[in-house]
Biopython code that builds the backbone (N, CA, C, O; Angstrom):
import numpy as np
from Bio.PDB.StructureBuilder import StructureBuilder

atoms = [
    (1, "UNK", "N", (125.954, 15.705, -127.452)),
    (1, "UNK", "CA", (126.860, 16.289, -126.508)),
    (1, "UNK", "C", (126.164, 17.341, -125.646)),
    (1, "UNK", "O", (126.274, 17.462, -124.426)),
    (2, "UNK", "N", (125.329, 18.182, -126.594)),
    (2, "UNK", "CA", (124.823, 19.406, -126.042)),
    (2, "UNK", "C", (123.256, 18.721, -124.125)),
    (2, "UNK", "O", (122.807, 19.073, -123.035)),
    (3, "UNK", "N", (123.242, 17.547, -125.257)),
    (3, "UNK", "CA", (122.217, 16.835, -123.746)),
    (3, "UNK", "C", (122.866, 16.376, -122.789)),
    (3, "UNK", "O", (122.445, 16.455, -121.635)),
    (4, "UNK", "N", (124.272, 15.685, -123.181)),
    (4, "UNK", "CA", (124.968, 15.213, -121.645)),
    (4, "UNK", "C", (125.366, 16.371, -120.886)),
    (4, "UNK", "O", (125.592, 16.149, -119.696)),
    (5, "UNK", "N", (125.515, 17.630, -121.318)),
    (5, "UNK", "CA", (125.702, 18.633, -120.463)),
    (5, "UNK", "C", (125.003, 19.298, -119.769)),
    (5, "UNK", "O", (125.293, 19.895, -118.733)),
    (6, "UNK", "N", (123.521, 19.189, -120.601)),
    (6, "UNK", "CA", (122.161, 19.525, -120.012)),
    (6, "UNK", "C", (122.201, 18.978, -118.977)),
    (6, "UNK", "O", (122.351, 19.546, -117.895)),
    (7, "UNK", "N", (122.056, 17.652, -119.171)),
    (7, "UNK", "CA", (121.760, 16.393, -117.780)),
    (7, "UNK", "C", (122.531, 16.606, -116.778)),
    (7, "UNK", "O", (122.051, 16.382, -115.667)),
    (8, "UNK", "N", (124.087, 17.147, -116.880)),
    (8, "UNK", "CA", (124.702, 17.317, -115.889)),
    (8, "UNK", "C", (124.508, 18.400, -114.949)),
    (8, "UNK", "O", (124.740, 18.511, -113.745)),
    (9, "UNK", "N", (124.026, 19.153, -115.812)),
    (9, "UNK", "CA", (123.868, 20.395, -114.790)),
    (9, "UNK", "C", (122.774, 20.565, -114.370)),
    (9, "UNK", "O", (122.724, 21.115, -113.270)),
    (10, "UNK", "N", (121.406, 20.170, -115.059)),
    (10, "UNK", "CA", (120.177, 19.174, -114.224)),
    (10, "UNK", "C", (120.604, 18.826, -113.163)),
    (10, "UNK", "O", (120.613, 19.456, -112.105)),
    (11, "UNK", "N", (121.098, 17.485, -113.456)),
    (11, "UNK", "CA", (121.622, 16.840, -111.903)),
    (11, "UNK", "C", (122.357, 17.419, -111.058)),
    (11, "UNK", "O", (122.247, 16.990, -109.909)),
    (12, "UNK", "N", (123.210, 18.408, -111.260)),
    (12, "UNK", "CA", (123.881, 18.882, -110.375)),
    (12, "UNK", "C", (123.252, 20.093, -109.452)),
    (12, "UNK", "O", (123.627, 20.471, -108.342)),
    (13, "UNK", "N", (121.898, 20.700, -110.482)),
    (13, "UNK", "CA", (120.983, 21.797, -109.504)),
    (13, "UNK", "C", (120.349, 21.209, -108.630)),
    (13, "UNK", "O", (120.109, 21.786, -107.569)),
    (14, "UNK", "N", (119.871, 19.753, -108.895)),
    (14, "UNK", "CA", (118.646, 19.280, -108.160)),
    (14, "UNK", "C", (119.590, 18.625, -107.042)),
    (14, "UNK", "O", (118.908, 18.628, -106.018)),
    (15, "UNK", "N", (120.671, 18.142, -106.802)),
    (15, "UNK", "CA", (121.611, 17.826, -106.161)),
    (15, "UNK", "C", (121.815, 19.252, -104.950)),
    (15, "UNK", "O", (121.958, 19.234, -103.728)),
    (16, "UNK", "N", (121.748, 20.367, -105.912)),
    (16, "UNK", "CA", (122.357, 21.200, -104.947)),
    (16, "UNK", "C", (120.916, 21.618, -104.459)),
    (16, "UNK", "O", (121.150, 22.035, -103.324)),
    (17, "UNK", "N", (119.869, 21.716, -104.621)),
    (17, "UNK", "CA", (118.585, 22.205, -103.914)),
    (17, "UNK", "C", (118.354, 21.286, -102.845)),
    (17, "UNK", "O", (118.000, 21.782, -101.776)),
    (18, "UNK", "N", (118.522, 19.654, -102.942)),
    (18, "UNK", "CA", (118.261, 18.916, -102.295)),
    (18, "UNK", "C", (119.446, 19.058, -101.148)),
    (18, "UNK", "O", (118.986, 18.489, -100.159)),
    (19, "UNK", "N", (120.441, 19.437, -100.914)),
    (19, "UNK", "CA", (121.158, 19.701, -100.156)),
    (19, "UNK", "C", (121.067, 20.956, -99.073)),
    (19, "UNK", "O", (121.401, 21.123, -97.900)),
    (20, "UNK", "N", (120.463, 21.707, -100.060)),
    (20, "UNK", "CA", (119.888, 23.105, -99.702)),
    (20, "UNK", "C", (118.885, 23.010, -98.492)),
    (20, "UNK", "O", (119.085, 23.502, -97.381)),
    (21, "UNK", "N", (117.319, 22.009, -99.044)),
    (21, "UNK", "CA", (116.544, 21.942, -98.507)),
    (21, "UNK", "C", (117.112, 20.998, -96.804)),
    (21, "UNK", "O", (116.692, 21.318, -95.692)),
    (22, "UNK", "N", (117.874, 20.129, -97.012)),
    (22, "UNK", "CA", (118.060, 19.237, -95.923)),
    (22, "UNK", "C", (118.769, 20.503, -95.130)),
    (22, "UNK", "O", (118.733, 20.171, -93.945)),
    (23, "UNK", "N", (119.235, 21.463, -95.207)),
    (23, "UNK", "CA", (120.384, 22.465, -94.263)),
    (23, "UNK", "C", (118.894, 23.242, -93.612)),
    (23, "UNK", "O", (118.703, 23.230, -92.396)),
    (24, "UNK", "N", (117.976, 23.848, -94.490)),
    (24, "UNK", "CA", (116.844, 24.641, -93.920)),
    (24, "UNK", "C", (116.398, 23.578, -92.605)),
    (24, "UNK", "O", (116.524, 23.851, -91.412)),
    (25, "UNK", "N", (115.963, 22.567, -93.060)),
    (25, "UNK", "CA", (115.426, 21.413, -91.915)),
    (25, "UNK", "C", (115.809, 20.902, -90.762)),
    (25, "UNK", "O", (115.107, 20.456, -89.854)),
    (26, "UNK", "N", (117.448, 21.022, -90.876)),
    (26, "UNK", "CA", (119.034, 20.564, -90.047)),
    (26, "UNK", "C", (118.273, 22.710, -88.823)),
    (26, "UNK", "O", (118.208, 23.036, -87.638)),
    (27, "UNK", "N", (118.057, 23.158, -89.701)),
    (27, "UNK", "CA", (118.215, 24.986, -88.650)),
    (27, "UNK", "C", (116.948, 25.034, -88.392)),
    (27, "UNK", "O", (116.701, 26.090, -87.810)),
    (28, "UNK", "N", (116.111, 24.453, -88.534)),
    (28, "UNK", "CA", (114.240, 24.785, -88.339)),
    (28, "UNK", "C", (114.262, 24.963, -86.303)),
    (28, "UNK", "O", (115.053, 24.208, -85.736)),
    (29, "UNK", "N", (113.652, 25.652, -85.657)),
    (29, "UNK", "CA", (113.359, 25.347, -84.280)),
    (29, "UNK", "C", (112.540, 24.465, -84.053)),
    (29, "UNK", "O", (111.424, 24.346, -84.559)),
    (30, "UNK", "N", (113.262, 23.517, -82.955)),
    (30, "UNK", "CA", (112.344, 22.591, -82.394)),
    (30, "UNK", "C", (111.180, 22.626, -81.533)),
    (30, "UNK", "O", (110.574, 21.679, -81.032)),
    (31, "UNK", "N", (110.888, 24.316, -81.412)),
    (31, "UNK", "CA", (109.762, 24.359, -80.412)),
    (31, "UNK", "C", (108.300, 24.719, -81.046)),
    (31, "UNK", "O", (107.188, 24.192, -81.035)),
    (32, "UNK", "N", (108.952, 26.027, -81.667)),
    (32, "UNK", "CA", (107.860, 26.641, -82.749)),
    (32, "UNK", "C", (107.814, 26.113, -84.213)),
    (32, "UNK", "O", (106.784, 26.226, -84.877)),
    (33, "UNK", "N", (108.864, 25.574, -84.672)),
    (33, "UNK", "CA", (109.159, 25.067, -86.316)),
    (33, "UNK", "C", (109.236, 26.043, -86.955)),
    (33, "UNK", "O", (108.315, 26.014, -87.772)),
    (34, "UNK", "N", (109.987, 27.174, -87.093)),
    (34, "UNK", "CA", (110.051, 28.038, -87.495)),
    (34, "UNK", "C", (111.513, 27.964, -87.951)),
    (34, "UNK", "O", (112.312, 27.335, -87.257)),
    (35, "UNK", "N", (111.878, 28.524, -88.992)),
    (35, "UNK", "CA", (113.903, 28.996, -89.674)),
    (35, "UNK", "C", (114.286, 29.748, -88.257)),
    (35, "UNK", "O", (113.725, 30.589, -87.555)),
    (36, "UNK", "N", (115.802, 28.857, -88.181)),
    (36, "UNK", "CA", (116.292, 29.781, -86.491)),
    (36, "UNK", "C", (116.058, 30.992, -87.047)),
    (36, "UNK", "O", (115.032, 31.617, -86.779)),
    (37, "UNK", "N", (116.787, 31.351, -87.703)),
    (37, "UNK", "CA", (117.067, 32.833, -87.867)),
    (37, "UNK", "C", (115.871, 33.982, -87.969)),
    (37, "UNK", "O", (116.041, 35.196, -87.855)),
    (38, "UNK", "N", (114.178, 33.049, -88.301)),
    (38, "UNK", "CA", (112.849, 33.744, -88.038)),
    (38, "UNK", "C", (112.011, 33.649, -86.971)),
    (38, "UNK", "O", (110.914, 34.202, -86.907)),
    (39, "UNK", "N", (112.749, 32.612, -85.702)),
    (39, "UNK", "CA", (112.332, 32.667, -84.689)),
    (39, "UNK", "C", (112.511, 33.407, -83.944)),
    (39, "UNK", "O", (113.634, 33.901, -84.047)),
    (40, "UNK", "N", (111.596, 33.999, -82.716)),
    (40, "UNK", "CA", (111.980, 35.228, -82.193)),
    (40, "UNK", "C", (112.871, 34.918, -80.920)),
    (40, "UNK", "O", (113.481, 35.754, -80.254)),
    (41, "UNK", "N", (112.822, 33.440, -80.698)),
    (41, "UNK", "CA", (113.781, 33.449, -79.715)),
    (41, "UNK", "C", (114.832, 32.615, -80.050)),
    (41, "UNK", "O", (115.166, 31.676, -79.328)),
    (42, "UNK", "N", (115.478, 32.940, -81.283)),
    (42, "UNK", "CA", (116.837, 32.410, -81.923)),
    (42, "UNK", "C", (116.648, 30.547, -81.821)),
    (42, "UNK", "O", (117.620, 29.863, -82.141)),
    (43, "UNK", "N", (115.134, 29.751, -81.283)),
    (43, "UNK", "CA", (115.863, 28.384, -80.609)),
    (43, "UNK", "C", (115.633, 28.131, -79.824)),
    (43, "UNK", "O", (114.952, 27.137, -79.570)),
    (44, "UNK", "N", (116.238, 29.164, -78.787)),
    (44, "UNK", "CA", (115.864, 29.069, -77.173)),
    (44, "UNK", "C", (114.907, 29.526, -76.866)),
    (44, "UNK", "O", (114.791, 30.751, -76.905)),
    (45, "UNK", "N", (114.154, 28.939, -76.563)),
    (45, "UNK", "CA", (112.530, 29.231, -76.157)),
    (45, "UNK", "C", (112.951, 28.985, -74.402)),
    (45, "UNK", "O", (113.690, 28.101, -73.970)),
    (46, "UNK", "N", (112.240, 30.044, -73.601)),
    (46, "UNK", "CA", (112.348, 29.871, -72.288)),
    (46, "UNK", "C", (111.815, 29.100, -71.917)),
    (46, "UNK", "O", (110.827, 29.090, -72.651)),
    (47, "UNK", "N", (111.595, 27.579, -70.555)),
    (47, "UNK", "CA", (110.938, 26.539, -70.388)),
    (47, "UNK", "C", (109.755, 27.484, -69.577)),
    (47, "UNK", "O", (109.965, 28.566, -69.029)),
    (48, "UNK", "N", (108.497, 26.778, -69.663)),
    (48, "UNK", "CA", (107.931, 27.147, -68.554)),
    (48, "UNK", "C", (107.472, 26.459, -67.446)),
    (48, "UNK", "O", (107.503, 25.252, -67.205)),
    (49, "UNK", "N", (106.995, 27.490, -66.734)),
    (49, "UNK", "CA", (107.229, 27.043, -64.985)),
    (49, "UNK", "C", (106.265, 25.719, -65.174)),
    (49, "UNK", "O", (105.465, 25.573, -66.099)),
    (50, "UNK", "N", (106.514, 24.760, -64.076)),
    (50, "UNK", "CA", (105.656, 23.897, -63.744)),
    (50, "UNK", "C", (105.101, 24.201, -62.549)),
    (50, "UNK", "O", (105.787, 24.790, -61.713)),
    (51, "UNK", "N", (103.392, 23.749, -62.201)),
    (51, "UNK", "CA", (103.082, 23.940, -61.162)),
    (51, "UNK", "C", (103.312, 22.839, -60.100)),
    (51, "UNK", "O", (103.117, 21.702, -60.530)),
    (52, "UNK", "N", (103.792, 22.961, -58.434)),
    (52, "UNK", "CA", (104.192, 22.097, -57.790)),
    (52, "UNK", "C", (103.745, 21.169, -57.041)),
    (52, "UNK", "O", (104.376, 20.513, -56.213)),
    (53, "UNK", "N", (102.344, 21.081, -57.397)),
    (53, "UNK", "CA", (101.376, 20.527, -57.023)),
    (53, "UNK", "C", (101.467, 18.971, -57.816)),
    (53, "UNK", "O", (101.756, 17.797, -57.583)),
    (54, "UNK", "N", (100.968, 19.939, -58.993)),
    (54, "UNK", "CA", (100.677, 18.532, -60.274)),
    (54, "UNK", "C", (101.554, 18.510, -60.788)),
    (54, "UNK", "O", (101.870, 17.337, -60.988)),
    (55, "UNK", "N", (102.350, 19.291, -61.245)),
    (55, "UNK", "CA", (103.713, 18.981, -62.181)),
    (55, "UNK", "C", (103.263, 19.025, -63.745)),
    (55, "UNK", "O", (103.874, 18.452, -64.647)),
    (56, "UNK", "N", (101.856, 19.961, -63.936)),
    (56, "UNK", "CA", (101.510, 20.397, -64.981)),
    (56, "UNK", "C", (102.427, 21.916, -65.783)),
    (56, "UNK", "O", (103.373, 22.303, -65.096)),
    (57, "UNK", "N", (102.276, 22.418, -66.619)),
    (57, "UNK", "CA", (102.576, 23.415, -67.279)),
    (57, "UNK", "C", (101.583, 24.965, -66.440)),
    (57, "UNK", "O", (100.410, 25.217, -66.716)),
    (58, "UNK", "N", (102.088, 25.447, -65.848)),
    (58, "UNK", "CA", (101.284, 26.488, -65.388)),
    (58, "UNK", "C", (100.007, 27.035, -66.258)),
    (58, "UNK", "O", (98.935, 27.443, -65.812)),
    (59, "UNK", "N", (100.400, 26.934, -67.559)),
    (59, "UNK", "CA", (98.855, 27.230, -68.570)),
    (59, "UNK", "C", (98.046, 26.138, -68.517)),
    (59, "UNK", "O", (96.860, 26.114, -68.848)),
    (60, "UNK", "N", (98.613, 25.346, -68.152)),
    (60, "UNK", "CA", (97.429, 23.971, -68.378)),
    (60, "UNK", "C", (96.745, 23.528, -66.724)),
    (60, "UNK", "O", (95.800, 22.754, -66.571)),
    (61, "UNK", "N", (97.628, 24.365, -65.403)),
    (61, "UNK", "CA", (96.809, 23.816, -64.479)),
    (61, "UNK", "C", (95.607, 24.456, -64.076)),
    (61, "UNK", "O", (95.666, 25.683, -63.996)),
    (62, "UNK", "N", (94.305, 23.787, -63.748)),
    (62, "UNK", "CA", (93.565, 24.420, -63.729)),
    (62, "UNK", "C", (93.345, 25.241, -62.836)),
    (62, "UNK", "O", (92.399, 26.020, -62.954)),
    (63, "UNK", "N", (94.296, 25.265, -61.560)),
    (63, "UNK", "CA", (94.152, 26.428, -60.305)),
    (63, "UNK", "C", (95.700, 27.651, -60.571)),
    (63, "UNK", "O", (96.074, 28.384, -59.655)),
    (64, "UNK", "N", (96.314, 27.635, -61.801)),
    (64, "UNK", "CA", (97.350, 28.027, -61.978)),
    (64, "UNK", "C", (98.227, 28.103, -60.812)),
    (64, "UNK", "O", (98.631, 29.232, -60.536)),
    (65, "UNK", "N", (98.616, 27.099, -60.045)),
    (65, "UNK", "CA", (99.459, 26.813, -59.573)),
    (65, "UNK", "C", (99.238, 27.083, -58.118)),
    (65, "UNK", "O", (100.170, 27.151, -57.317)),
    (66, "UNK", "N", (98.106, 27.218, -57.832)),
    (66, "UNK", "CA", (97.342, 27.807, -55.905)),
    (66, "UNK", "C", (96.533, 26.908, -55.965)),
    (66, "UNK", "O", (95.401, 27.338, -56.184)),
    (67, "UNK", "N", (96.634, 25.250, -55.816)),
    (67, "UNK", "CA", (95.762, 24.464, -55.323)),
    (67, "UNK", "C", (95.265, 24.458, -54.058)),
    (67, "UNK", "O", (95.984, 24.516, -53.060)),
    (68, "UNK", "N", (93.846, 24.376, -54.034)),
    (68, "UNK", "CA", (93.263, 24.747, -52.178)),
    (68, "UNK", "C", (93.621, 23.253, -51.551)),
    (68, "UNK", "O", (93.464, 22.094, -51.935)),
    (69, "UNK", "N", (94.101, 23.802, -50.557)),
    (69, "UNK", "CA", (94.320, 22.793, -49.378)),
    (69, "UNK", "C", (93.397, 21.753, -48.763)),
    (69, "UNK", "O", (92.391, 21.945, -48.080)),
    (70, "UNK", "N", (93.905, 20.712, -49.115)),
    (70, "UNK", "CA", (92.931, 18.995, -48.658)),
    (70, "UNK", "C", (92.731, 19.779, -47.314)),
    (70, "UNK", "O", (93.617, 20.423, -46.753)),
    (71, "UNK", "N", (91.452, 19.633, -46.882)),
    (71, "UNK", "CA", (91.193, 19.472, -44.765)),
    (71, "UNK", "C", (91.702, 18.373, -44.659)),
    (71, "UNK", "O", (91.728, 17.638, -45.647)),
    (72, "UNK", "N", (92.360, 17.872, -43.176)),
    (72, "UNK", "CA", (92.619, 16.957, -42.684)),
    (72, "UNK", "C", (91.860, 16.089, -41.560)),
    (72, "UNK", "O", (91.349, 16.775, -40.675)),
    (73, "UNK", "N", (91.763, 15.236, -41.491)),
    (73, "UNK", "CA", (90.998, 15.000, -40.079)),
    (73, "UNK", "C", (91.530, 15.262, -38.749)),
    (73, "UNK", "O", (92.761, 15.284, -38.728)),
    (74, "UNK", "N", (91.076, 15.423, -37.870)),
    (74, "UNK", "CA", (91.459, 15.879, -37.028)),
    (74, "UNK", "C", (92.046, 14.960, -35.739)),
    (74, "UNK", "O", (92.707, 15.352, -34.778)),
    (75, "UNK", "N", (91.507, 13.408, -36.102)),
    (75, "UNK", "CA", (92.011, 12.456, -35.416)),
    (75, "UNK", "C", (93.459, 11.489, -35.804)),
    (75, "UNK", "O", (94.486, 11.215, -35.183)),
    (76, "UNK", "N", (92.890, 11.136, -37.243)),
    (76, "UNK", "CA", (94.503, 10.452, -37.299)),
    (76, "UNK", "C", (95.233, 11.356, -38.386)),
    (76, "UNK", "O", (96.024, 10.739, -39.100)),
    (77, "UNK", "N", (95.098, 12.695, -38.621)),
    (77, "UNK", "CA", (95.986, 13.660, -39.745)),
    (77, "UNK", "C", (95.782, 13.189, -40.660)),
    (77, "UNK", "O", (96.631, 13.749, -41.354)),
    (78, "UNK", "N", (95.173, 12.390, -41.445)),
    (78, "UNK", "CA", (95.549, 12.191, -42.750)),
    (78, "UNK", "C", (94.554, 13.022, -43.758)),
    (78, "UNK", "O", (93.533, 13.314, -43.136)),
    (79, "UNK", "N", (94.516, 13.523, -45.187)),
    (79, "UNK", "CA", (93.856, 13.929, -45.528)),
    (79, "UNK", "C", (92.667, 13.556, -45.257)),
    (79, "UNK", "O", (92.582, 12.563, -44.534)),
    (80, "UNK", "N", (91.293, 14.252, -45.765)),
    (80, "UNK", "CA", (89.687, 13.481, -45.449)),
    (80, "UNK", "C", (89.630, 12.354, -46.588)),
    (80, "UNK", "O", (88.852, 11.432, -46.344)),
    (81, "UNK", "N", (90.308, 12.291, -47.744)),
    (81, "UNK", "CA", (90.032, 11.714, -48.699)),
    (81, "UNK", "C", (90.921, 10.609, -48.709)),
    (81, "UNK", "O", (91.045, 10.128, -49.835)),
    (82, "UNK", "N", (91.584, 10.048, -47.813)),
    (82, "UNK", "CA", (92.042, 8.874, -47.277)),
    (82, "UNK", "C", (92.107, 8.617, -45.901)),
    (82, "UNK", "O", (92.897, 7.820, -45.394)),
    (83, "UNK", "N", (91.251, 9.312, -45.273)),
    (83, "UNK", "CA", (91.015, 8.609, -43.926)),
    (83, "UNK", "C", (90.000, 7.936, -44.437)),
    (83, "UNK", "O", (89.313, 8.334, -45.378)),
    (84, "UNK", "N", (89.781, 6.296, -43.504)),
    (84, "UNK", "CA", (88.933, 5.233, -43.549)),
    (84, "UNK", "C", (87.119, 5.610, -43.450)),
    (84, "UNK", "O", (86.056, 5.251, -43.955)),
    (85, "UNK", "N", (87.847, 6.898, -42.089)),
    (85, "UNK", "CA", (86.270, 7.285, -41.372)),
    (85, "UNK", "C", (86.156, 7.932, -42.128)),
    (85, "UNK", "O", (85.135, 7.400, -42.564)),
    (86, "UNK", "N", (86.403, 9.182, -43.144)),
    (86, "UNK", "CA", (85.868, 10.435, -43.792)),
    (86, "UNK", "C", (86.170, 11.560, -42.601)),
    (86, "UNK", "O", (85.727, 12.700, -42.743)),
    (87, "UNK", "N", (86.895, 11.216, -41.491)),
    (87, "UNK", "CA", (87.050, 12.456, -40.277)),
    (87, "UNK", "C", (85.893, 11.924, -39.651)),
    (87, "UNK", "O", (85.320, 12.959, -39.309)),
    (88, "UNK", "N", (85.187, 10.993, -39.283)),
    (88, "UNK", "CA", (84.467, 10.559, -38.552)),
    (88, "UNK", "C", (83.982, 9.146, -37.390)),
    (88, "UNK", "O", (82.962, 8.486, -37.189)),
    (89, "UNK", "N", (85.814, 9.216, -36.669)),
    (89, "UNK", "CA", (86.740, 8.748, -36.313)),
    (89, "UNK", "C", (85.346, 8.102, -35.145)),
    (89, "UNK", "O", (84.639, 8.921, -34.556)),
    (90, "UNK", "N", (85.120, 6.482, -34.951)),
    (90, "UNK", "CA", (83.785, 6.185, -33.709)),
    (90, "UNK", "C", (84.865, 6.655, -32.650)),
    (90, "UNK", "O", (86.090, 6.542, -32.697)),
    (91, "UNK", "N", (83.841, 7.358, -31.434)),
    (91, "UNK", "CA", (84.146, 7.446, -30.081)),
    (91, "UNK", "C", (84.311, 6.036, -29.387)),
    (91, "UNK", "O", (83.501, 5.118, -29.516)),
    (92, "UNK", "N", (85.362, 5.989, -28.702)),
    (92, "UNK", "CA", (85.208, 4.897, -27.895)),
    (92, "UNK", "C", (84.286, 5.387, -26.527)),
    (92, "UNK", "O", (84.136, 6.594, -26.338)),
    (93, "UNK", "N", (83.838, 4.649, -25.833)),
    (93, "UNK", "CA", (83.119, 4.952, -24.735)),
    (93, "UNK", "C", (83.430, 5.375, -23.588)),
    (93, "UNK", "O", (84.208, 4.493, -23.221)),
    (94, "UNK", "N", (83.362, 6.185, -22.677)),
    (94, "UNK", "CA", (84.343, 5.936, -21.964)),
    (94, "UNK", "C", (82.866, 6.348, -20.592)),
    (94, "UNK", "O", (81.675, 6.640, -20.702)),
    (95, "UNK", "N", (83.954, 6.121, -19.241)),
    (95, "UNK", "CA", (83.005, 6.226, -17.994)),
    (95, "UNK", "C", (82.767, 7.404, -17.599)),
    (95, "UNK", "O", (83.692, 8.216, -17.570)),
    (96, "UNK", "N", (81.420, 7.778, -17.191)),
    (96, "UNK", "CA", (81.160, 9.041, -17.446)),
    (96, "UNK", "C", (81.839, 10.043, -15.426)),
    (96, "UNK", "O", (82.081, 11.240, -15.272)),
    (97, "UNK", "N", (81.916, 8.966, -14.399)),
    (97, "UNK", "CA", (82.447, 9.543, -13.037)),
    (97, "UNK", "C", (84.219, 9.538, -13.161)),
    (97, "UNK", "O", (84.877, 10.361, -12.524)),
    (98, "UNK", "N", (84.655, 8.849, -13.761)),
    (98, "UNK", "CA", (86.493, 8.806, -13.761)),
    (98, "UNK", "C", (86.945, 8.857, -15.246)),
    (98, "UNK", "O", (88.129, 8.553, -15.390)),
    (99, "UNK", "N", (86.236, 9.188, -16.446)),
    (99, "UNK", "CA", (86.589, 9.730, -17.845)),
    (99, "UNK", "C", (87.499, 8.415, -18.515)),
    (99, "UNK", "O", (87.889, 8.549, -19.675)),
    (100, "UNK", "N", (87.762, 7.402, -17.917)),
    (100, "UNK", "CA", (88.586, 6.432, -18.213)),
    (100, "UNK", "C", (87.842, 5.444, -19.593)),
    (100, "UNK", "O", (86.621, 5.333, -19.486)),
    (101, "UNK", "N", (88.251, 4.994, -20.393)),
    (101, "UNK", "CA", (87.600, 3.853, -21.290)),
    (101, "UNK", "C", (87.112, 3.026, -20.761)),
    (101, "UNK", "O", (87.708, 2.651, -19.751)),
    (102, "UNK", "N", (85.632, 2.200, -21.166)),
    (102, "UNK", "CA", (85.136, 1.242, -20.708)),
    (102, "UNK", "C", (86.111, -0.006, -20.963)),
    (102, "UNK", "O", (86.384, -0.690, -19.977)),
    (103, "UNK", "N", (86.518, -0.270, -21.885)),
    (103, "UNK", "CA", (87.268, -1.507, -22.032)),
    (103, "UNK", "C", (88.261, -1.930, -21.689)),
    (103, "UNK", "O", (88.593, -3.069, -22.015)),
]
sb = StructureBuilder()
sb.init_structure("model")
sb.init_model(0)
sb.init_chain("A")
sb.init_seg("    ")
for serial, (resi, resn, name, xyz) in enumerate(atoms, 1):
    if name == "N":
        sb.init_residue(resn, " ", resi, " ")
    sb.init_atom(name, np.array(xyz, "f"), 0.0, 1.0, " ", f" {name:<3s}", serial, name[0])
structure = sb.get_structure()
């Protein structure tokens, strides 16, 4: 008799720890993994900025968020790094007494 009561209340601690432990896990923060209640920001962790360039994490971009400006070409606008010429657009020819195109 004295063991079926043992066993019960065995089972009924390890029952209640295991219930215990799943509630700590159910409150843990999802940012830091920390017990809400030992996190310093209750949970809510503030997002941080993205930079608008890359759409990286401001700690992770490597110009923190002041990327230098592509040059453009000066003939058809497009950046240098997708114009065809490199900004080095051929002259057409033109006549040197009336400035008009040869062609």
């Amino acid at each position: 008799m004295k063991t079926k009561i043992l066993f019960i209340l065995v089972c009924c601690f390890l029952s209640l720890n295991v219930m215990g432990q799943g509630t700590v896990a159910r409150n843990k923060c999802k940012t830091c993994g920390k017990v809400i209640s030992q996190c310093s920001y209750k949970g809510k962790h503030p997002q941080e900025k993205k930079c608008a360039t890359c759409n990286k994490p401001l700690s992770k971009c490597p110009y923190k968020g002041k990327h230098p400006q592509e040059a453009k070409c000066t003939t058809c606008n497009e950046p240098l790094s997708k114009c065809p010429y490199k900004g080095k657009h051929p002259q057409e020819a033109k006549c040197t007494t009336c400035n008009e195109p040869l062609s």
